[in-house]
N, C-alpha and C positions, 0 to 999 in steps of 0.2 A: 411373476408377481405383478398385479395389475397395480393403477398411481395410487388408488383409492383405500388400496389397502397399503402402500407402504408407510412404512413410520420414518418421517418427518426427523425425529429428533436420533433415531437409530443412524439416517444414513448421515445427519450430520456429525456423528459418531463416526464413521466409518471414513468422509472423506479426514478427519482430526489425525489418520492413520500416518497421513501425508506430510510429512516433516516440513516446513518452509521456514523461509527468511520474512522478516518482518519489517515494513516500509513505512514511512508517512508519506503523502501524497499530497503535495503541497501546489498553490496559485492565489493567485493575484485578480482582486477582483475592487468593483466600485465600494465595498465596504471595508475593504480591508487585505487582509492575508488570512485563507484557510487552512486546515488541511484535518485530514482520517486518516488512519491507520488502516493499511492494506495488506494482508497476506497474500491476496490471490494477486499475485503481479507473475508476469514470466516477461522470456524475450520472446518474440514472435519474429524477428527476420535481420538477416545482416544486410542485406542489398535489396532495396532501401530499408536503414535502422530503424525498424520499428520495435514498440513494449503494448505491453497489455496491460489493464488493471480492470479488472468486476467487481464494479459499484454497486451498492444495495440500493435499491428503485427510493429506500427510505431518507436515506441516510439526508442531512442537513448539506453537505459537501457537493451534492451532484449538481447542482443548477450553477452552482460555483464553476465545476469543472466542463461543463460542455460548453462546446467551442472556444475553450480558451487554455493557453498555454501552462502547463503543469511540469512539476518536480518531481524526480522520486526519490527518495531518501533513504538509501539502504540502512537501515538501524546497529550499528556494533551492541556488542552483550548490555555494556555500561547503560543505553538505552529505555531502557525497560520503562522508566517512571514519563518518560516521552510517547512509548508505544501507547501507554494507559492512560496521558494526557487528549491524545486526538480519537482515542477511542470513544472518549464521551464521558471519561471521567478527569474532568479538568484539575487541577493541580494550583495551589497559590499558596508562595510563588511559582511559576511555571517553570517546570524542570528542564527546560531548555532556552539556549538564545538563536533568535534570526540572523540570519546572513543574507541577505535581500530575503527571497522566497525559500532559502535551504534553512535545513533544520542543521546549526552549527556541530561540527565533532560528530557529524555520520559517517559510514562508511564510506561509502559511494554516493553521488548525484545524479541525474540522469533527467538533463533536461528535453525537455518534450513540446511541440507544437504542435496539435490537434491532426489528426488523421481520419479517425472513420470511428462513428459508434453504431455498435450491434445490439439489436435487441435481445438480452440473454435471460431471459423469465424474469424474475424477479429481480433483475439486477439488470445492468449496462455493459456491457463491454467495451471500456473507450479504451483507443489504442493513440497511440501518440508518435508521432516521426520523432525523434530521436536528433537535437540540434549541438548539444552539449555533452560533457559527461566527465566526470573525475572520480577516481578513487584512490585507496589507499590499503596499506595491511591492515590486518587487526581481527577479532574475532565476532559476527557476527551474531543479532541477537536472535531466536529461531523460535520457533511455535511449534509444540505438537499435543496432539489431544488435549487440548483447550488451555494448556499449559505454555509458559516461557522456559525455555531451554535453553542450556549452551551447549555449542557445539565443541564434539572430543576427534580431536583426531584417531585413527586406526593406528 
């Protein structure tokens, strides 16, 4: 199948197949504290700690996050009304509190200081050294086919 003819909204269909965990992406910047909601996060290396996150080329957050150090926030179930706050549909009052730059009662944190960005189409791929990092039990909040989900054990 040639680019020209593929459909656009099918194959964003098709990668929605892909179960993930759901993030905010948080930093610290001269107007304040940002952050979006990221599903495309993974790890990318144990020696030296690095993560990944693919930034939409659009989004308001990216001028924020290049060359400057960022959070990531692994989201628990309870999250939801937070994932859909940094998504761009803000919330008042805001369903969450600050903890310097962490997103209070997350999962996990995963502090980050700038490593390398890659040109990825229409998006960025910033990757981050990996300087901090805490977590804790609990059930994560997860994403699949354009839906929030929770995760069942087997």
């Amino acid at each position: 199948m040639g680019e020209s003819t593929m459909d656009i909204r099918e194959l964003r269909n098709c990668f929605g197949r892909f179960a993930t965990g759901v993030t905010v992406v948080t930093c610290k910047h001269a107007q304040g504290k940002h952050g979006m909601t990221a599903n495309s996060f993974t790890s990318v290396s144990l020696d030296p700690p690095l993560v990944l996150v693919s930034v939409d080329r659009r989004t308001k957050a990216l001028p924020y996050l290049k060359n400057n150090h960022f959070t990531v926030n692994i989201l628990r179930e309870s999250q939801q009304g937070t994932a859909m706050h940094f998504a761009g549909r803000a919330q008042d009052p805001a369903p969450f509190e600050w903890d310097g730059i962490r997103i209070k009662g997350s999962l996990a944190y995963i502090e980050c200081e700038p490593w390398a960005e890659y040109d990825g189409g229409d998006h960025v791929l910033v990757v981050g050294k990996v300087i901090r990092f805490e977590y804790e039990d609990g059930n994560p909040l997860a994403f699949y086919g354009g839906k929030f989900m929770k995760v069942a054990p087997q």
